[in-house]
N, C-alpha and C positions, 0 to 999 in steps of 0.2 A: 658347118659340120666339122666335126676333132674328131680323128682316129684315137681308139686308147688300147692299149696292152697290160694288160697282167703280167708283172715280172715275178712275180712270185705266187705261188698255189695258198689257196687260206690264209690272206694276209691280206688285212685292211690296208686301201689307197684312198686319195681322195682326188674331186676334180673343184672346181669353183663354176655353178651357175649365175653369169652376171646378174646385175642387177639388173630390172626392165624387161628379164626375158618374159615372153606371155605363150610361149609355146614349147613345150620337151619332148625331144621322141627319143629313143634309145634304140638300136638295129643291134639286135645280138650275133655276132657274127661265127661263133664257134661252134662247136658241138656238143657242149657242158652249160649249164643253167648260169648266167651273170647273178650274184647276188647285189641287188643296192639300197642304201638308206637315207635319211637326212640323220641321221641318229649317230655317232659315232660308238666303237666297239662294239657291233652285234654283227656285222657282215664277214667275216675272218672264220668264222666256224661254219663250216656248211651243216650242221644238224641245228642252228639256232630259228628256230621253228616260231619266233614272237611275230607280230604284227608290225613291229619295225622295220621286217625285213622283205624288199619285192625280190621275190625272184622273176626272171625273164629266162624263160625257158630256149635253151640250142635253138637259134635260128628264128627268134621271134621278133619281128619290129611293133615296141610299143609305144603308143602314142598317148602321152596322161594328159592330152585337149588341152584347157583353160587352164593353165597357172600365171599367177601374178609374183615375180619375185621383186619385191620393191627395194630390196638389201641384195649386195651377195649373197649365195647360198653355198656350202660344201655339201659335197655330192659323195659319199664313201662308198664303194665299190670294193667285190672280192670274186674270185670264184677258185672252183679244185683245179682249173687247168691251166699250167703255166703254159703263157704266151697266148691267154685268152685275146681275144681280139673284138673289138662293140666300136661303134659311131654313137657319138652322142653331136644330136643336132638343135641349137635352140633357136629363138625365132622372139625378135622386138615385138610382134605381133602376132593378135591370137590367128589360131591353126585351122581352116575352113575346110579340113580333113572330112 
């Protein structure tokens, strides 16, 4: 589990999902929607309304089950609230949630 922060409001960050991870969950810890992608520059605008982009709703832990990252992955992340706060948790194996 990695604590992360928002230091700035509407501005694309990124995190790295190792390689091997087989399970993701994300704990949104604020009170404002986390926006996130694998996509870079779509998360930074909060009206960007595509299909690239998950929101996680104030207060939601979501859990995306079976992933297989066999590479690194970057993770871009934004939201409107500075000093956003999420857990992002991965797991070498899958997630019997």
């Amino acid at each position: 589990t990695a604590p992360f922060t928002v230091t700035a409001a509407d501005t694309q960050f990124s995190l790295t999902i190792p390689s091997g991870t087989q399970g993701l969950e994300i704990d949104n810890l604020s009170g404002q929607p986390l926006r996130i992608s694998f996509v870079t520059g779509v998360v930074a605008a909060p009206s960007d309304t595509t299909l690239k982009v998950i929101k996680i709703e104030a207060g939601v832990h979501k859990n995306f089950g079976e992933v297989n990252f066999s590479a690194d992955a970057t993770l871009y992340y934004a939201s409107s609230l500075l000093n956003h706060r999420f857990d992002v948790i991965t797991r070498p194996e899958k997630c019997e949630c």
